[in-house]
N, C-alpha and C positions, 0 to 999 in steps of 0.2 A: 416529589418525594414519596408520594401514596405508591405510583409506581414501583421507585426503588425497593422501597421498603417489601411490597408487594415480592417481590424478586428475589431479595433476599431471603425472607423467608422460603419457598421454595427451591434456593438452592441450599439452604442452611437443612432441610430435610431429605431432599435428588441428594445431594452431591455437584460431582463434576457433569457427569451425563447431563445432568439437569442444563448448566450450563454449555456444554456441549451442543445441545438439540436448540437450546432457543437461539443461541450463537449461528447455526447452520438456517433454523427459517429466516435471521434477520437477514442472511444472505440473500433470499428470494426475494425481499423487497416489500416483506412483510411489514407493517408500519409499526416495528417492536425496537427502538431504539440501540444500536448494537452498542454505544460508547458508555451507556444506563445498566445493558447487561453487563459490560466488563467493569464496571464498577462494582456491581451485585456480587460478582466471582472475588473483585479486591478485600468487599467486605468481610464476607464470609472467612478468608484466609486472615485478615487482620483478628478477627474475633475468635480463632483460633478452630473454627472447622473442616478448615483446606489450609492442605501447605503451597504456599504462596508461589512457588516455582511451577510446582505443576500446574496450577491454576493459571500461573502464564502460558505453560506448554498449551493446555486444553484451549484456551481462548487464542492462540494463535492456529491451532488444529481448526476449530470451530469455523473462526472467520474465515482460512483461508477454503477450507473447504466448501463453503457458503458462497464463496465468490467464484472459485471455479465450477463451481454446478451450473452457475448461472451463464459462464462464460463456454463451458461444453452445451449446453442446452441451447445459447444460439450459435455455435455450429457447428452442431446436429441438424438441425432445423431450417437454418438459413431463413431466407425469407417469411418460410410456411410458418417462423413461430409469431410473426404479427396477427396471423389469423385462429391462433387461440385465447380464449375471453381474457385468461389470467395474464398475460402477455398483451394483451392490448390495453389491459386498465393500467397495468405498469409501466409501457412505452407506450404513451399519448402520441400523437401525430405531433403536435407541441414541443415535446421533449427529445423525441426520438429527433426533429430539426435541431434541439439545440446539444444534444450530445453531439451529432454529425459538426455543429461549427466548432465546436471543443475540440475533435479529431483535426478539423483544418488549422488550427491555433496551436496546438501542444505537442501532436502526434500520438508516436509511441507515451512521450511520455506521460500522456493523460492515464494511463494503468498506473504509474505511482499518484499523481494528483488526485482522481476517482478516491481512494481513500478517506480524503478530507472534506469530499463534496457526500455529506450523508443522504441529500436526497435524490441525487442522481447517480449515487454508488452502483446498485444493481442493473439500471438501466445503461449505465455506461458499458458493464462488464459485460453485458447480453448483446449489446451494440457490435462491442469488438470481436466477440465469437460471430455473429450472425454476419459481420462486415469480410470477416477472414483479416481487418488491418493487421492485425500483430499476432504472432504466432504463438502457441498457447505455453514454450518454454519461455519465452520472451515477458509474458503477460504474469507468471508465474515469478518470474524473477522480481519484477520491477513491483505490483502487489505486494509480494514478500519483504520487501524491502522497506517500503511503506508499514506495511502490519507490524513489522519490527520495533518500528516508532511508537506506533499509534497504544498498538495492544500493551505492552510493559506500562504505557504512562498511567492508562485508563484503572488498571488494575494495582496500579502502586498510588493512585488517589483513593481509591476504596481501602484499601490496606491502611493507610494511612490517616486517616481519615473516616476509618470505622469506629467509633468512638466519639467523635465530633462533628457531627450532622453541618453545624452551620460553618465551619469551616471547609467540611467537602461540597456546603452549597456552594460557596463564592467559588472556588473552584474548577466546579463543574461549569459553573457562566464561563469562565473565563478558558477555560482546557482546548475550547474548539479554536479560537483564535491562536492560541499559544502552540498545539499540535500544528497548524497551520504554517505559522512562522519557525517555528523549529523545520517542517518539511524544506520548506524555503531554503533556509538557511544551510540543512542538507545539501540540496540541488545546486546550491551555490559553489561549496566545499569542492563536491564531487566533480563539478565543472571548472574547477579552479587547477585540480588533482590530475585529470586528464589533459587540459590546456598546456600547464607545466613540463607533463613529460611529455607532451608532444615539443614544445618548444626546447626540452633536453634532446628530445633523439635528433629533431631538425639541426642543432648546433653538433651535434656527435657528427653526423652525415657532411656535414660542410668541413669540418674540420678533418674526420677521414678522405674526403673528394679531395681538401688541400694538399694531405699529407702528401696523397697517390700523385697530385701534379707535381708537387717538388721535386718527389726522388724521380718521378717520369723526368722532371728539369734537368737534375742532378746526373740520371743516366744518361740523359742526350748527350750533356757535356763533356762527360769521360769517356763517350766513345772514340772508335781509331777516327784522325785525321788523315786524311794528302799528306 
């Protein structure tokens, strides 16, 4: 809480920019907790210093811009950014193995799940630029999507919760596991939503293929006889 508090007051004095700029270092993987700062941004708008919308705008600017820097920066660099200091304390030999088994297990869609994983967030997104796996509109999308979730929640527990410290504690314990399951439960939706109209076009397609054999049936039959 010395943190948050911490935080708030400095954006209670910056502003959005404020918010903005530490949003974009927690991108680099800076150990500045980005779900602590959007909370910081929820306060501030609850206690009536930011308007709460924008403050969502800014904090979806922030992070996502935070995450593709990082994700341009490995490839730009490719390989060669292992062998800069701040890039190699970030991606461990260690980590850099277990983002790699992440991408064998999830794929693509480890660029939406990386959102939920905070300590491996930056080093995922620098993975997938440095690896070339997924392409940077592709990475942009599925991130966005994720940030969609994440960012609105984190800033409507500060907003709400500005006023009542120990009810935005328990909260906060619990927000990582619940963002978590809420993703989930997305992923589930949206694989439910495509499955579905795949299984309507396939029954469209059979039933057109039918239709075409019938009247194909139908024409054979009426034609001239001997």
């Amino acid at each position: 809480m010395n943190f948050l508090d911490a935080l708030t007051n400095l954006f209670t004095s910056q502003g959005y920019l404020a918010v903005f700029v530490v949003l974009l270092i927690c991108g680099f993987g800076v150990p500045v907790p980005e779900d602590v700062t959007l909370i910081a941004g929820g306060i501030i708008a609850g206690l009536g210093y930011a308007d709460v919308r924008i403050m969502a705008g800014v904090g979806l600017a922030g992070v996502l811009m935070g995450d593709a820097s990082m994700f341009l920066i490995g490839r730009h660099l490719g390989a060669r950014a292992l062998r800069r200091p701040w890039v190699a304390r970030l991606l461990t030999p260690r980590r850099y193995a277990k983002v790699q088994a992440k991408f064998d297990r999830y794929g693509n869609r480890l660029m939406f799940i990386a959102r939920f994983l905070p300590g491996l967030r930056a080093a995922v997104f620098l993975t997938a630029g440095m690896t070339r796996r997924v392409s940077f509109p592709r990475f942009l999308a599925l991130d966005g999507l994720a940030a969609l979730i994440s960012v609105p929640v984190w800033i409507a527990l500060g907003y709400y919760g500005a006023e009542n410290h120990a009810w935005l504690l328990t909260w906060m314990r619990r927000g990582q596991g619940g963002l978590a399951v809420a993703a989930l439960l997305l992923v589930i939706a949206i694989a439910a939503f495509y499955w579905l109209r795949a299984q309507r076009r396939r029954e469209r397609l059979l039933e057109c293929r039918a239709l075409r054999e019938a009247r194909a049936s139908q024409a054979g039959e009426a034609g001239p006889r001997d």
